[in-house]
C-alpha positions in Angstrom: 0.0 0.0 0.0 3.1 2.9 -0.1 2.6 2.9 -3.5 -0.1 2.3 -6.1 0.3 1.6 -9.7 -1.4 4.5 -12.1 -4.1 2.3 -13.2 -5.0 1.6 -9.2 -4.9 5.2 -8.4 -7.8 6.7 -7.0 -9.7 9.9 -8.6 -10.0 12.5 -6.1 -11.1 15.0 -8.7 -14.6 15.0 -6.7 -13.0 16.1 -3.4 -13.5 19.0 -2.3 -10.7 20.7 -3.4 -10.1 24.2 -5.4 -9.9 22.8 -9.5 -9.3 26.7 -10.2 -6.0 27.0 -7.8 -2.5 26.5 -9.2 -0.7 26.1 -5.6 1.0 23.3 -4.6 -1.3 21.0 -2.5 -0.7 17.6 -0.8 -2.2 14.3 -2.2 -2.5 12.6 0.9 -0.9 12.1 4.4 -0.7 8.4 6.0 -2.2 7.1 9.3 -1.6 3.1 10.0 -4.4 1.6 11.4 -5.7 -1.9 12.8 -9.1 -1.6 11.6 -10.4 0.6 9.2 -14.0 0.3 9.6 -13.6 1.6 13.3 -11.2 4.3 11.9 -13.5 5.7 9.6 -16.3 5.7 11.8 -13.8 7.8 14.9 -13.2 10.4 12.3 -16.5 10.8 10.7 -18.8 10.5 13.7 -16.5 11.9 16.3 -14.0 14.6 14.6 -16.8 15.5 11.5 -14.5 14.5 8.7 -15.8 13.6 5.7 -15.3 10.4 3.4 -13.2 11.9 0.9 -12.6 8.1 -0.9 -13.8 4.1 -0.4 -13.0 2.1 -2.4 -11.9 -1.5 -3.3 -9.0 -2.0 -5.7 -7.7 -4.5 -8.8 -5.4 -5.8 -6.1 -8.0 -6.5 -3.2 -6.7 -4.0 -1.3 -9.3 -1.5 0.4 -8.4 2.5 0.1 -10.1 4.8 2.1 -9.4 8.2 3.1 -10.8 11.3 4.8 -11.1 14.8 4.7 -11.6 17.8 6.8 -15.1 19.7 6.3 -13.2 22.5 4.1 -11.3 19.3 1.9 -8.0 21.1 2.3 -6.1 17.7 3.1 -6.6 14.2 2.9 -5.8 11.0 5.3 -5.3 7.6 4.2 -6.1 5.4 6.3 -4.3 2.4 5.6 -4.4 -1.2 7.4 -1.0 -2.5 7.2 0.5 -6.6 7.5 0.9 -7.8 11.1 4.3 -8.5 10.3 5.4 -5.5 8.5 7.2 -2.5 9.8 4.4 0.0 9.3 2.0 -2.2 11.8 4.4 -1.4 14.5 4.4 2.3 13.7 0.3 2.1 15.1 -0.3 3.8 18.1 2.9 6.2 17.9 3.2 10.3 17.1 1.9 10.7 13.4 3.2 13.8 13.2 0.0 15.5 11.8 -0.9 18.9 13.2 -4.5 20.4 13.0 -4.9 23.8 12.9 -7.9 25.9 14.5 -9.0 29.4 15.2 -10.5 27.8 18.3 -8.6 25.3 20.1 -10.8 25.5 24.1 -13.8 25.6 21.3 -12.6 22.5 19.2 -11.4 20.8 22.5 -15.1 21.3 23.9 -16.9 19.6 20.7 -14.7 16.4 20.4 -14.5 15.9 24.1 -18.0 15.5 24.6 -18.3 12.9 21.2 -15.4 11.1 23.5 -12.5 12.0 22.0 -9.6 11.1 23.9 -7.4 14.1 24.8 -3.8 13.6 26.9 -4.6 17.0 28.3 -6.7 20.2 28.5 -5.7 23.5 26.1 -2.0 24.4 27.2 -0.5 27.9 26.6 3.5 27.5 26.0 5.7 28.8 24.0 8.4 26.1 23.2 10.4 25.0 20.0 10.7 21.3 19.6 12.1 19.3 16.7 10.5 15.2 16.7 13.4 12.9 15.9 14.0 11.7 12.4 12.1 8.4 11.6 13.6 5.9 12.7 14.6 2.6 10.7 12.8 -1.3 11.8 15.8 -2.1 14.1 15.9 0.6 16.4 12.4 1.6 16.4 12.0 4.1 19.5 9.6 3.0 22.5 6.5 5.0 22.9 6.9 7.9 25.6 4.9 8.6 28.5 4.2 12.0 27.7 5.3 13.6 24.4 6.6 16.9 24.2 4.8 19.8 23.1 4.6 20.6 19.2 7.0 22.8 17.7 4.2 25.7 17.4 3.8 26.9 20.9 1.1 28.9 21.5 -2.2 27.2 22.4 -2.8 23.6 22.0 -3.5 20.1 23.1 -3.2 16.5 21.8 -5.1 13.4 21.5 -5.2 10.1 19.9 -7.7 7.8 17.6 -8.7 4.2 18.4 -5.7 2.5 17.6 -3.8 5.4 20.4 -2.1 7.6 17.3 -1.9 10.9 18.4 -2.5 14.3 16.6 -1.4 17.6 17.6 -4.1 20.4 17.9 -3.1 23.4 17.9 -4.2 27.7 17.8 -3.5 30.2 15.4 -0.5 31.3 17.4 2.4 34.2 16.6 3.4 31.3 14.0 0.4 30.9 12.3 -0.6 34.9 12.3 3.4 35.3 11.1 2.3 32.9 8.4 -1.0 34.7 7.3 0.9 37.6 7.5 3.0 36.6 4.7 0.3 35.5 2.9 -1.7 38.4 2.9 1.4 40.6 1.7 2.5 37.8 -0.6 -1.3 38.2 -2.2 -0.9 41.9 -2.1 2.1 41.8 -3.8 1.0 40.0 -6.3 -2.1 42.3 -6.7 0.0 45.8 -6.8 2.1 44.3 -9.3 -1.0 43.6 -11.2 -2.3 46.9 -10.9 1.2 47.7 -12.4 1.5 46.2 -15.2 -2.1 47.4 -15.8 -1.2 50.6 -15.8 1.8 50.1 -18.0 -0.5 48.6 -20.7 -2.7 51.7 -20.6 0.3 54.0 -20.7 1.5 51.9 -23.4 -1.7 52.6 -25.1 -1.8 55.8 -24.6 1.9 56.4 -25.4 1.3 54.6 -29.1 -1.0 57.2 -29.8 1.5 59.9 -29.7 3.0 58.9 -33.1 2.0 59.4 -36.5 -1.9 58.2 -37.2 -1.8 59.6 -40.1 0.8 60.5 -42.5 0.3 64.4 -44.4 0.8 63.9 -48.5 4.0 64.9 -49.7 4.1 64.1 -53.7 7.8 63.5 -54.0 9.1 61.7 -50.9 7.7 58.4 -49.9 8.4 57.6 -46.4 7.5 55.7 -43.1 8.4 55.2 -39.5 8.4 53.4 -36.8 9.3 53.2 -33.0 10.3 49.6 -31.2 10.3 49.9 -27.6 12.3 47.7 -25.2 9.9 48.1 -22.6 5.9 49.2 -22.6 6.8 52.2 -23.2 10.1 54.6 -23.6 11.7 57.7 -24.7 12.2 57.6 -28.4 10.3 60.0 -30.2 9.1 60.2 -33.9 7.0 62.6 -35.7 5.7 63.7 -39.3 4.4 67.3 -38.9 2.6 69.5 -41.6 5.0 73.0 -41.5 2.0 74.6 -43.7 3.1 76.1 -47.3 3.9 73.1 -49.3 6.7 72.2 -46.2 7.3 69.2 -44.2 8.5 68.0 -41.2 10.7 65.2 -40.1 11.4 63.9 -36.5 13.4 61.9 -34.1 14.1 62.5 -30.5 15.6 60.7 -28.0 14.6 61.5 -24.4 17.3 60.7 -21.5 16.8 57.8 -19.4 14.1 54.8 -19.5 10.5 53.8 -18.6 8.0 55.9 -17.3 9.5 59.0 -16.3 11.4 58.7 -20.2 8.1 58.3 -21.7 6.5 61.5 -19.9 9.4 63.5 -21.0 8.8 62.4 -24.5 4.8 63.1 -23.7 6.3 66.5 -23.0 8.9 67.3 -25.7 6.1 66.1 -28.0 3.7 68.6 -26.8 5.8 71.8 -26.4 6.6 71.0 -30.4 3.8 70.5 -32.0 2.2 73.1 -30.1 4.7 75.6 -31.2 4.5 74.3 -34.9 0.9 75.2 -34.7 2.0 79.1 -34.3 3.3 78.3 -37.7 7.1 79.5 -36.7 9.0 81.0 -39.9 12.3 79.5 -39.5 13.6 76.2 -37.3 16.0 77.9 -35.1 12.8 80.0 -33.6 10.8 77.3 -33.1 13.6 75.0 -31.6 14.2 77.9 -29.6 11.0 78.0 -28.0 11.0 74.0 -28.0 14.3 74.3 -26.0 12.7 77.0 -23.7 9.8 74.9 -22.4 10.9 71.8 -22.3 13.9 73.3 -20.0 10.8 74.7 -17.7 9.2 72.2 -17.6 11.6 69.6 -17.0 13.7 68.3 -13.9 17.4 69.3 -14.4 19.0 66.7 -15.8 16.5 66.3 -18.3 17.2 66.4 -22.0 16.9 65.2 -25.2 18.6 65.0 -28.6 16.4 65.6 -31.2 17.1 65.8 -35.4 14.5 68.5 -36.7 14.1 68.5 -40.8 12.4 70.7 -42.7 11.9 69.5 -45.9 10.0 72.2 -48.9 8.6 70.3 -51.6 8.5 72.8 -53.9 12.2 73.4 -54.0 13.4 69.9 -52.9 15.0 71.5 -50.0 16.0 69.9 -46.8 17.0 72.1 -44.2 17.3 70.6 -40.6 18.7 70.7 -37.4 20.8 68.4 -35.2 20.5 68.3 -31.7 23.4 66.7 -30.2 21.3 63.3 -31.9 23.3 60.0 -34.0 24.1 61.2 -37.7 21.5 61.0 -39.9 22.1 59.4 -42.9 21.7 60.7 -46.6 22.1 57.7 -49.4 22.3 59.2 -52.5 21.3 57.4 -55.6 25.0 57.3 -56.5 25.8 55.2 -53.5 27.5 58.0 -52.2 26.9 58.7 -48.5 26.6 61.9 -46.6 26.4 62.2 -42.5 24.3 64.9 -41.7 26.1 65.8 -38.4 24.9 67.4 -34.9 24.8 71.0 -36.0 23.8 72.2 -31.6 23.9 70.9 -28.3 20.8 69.4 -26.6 17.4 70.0 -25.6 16.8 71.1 -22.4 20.3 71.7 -20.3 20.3 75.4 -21.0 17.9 78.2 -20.8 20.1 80.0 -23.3 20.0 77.8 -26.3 21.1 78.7 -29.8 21.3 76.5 -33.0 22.8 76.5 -36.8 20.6 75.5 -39.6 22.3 72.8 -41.9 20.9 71.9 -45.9 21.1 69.7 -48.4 19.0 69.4 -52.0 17.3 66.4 -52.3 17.6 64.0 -56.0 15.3 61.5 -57.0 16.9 58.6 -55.8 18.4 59.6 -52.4 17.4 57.9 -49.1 17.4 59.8 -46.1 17.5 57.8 -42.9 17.0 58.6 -39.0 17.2 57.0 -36.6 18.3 56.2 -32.7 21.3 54.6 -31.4 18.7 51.6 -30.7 19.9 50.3 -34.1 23.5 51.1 -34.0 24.1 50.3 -30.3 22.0 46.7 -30.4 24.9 44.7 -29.6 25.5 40.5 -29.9 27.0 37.4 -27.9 30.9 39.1 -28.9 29.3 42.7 -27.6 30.2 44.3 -30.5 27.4 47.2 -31.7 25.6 46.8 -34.9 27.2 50.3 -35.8 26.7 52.6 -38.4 28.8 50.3 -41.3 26.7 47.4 -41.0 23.4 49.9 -40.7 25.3 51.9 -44.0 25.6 48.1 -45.6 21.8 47.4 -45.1 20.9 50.1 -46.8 22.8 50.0 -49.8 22.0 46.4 -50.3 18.4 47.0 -49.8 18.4 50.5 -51.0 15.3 49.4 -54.1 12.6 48.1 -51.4 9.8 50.9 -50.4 10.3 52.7 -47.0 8.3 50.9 -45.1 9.8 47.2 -46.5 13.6 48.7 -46.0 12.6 49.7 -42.8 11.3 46.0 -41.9 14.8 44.2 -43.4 17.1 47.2 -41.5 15.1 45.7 -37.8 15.0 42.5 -39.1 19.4 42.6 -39.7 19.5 44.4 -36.4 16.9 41.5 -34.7 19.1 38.9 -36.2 22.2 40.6 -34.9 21.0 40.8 -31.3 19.1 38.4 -30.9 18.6 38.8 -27.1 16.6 40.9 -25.2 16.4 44.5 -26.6 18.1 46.8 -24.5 16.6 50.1 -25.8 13.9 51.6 -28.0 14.6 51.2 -31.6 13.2 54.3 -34.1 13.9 54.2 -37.6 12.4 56.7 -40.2 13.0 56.5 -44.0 12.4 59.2 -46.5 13.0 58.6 -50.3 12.8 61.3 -52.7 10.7 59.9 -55.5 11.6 61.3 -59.6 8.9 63.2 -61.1 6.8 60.7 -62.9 6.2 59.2 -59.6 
């Protein structure tokens, strides 16, 4: 009976236990017994247990077990050989501990069914540790008295028909320290919850602050997009309509991580799109005025880089701005490539703030990528960065696919370079300056 094969193994799916619960739970706990008829009837009729299984088995063998009212544990009750080992182990400590709000209450009830109790409810504090189990041969003698459980607190003992004992026992400082855990384990568990809800709605939120819509521009085809290592982050991409046949390109990268990143970004965001709608002649006053609030409005060490392009359709003019941001990147259809460097310092450090205006014309053919050091900082296994060669590389040799496919391959070559967890927010926008029959 120590073990049963699968085929012989009772179905306690009817017991009353929690299906919905993924905890760990016990299957069943031992207690050798001469007779099981009068067993099950002491722990039905006089304890209130409940048959939790009765059953005859393919080996002849009878199984039965019991349960507390609220089916949190189960008791075999298991009639054993005369001359095995586990017959001489009736009528000694089991080792089983039950647990009550109540133990002068519990005491009470079974006493008067005639439970058999070695003394009243004790109050002691004590810390015990029962022998290991010991082998056939040196099987210990039964004691007079046994010593106190290991709980302290309140509690009592008292033994079935066949004179094993049971501890009974309060909910002492043990068992509140134990609740205690549980209830901050549980709300633990449910402020992390609430957490990650939260992040989702921010993450939500946050993917509404790029591009929904992308303003017509006849000769550039172009598209964006933003990866983030986390829900959300601090890149920054925009397409803005300047007004007067004139366009605007954008990529920002906020300091730091996370939340507080992505409320900077929230902020940077506003402050320039609010100050595009005043419909600012020239960059460097806008960028001014950008650079202004966001340094208000911002803790100290807060700033961005930020590339700002202006592009007029009418002349094929690209006039921009680099804020202390990555190079962008100007592919030309000769395969030519130009590095449109940081032309100011960054957003946000300075209340004084001044910037130079850079330009380049723009032929059909050329490719003008920005992006974020997401994509040139993605490192591998070796820890080398995917850099600006290999990015340079992936352009040229996919240099004839649409925006938004050469955008794909470019995070795709990057994704396959690192493959492990992304460390930062990828952002990656690709213009192309289309001929004139396009």
């Amino acid at each position: 009976m120590d073990s049963l094969p699968p085929s012989q193994e009772p179905d306690l799916s009817g017991v009353g236990l929690d299906r919905q619960s993924r905890h760990l739970r016990l299957h069943a706990i031992k207690v050798f017994v001469r007779d099981q008829d009068q067993s099950l009837r002491f722990f039905v009729d006089q304890l209130g247990f409940e048959v939790a299984f009765d059953a005859r088995l393919q080996s002849g063998d009878r199984w039965v077990a019991v349960s507390p009212p609220d089916g949190t544990a189960v008791l075999t009750l298991v009639a054993p050989q005369p001359e095995s080992y586990e017959y001489q182990l009736i009528g000694r400590p089991t080792g089983v501990v039950f647990v009550t709000d109540n133990v002068a209450a519990k005491y009470s009830e079974w006493h008067k069914r005639g439970v058999r109790f070695y003394y009243a409810p004790r109050l002691r504090r004590v810390r015990y540790e029962r022998p290991a189990t010991a082998k056939p041969s040196d099987a210990p003698s039964i004691p007079g008295e046994e010593p106190p459980p290991a709980w302290g607190g309140v509690f009592t003992r008292f033994s079935d028909v066949d004179g094993n004992s049971f501890d009974l026992v309060g909910f002492d400082e043990v068992s509140r320290e134990v609740e205690a855990q549980r209830r901050a384990s549980a709300e633990r568990l449910e402020s992390e919850r609430r957490a990650a809800q939260e992040l989702e709605i921010a993450r939500l939120v946050q993917a509404r602050f790029f591009p929904q819509m992308l303003p017509p521009i006849k000769t550039l085809e172009y598209a964006g997009i933003c990866i983030q290592a986390r829900q959300v982050g601090g890149d920054y991409y925009d397409f803005l309509d300047l007004g007067q046949g004139r366009f605007g390109l954008v990529v920002g990268d906020i300091s730091g991580k996370g939340i507080a990143a992505a409320l900077l970004m929230a902020n940077l965001q506003a402050n320039l799109r609010s100050q595009c709608a005043i419909a600012w002649e020239t960059p460097q006053g806008l960028l001014r005025s950008v650079n202004r609030m966001f340094y208000e409005n911002t803790p100290e060490s807060a700033y961005a880089t930020l590339f700002f392009a202006e592009y007029d359709e009418a002349m094929r003019r690209l006039r921009y701005v680099n804020c202390g941001h990555l190079s962008a990147l100007l592919l030309r259809s000769d395969h030519t490539v130009e590095k449109l460097d940081s032309t100011c310092t960054v957003l946000g450090l300075f209340r004084e703030w001044e910037c130079s205006i850079a330009e380049r014309q723009l032929l059909p053919g050329d490719t003008l990528v920005l992006c974020t050091d997401g994509i040139t900082e993605s490192f591998n296994g070796e820890g080398e960065d995917f850099g600006e060669e290999r990015l340079i590389e992936a352009l040229r040799r996919h240099r004839e696919l649409s925006s938004q496919e050469l955008i794909a391959s470019i995070v795709a070559e990057v994704q396959q370079f690192s493959p492990r967890e992304q460390h930062d927010d990828i952002t990656l926008i690709v213009a192309k300056c289309r001929g004139e029959g396009n």
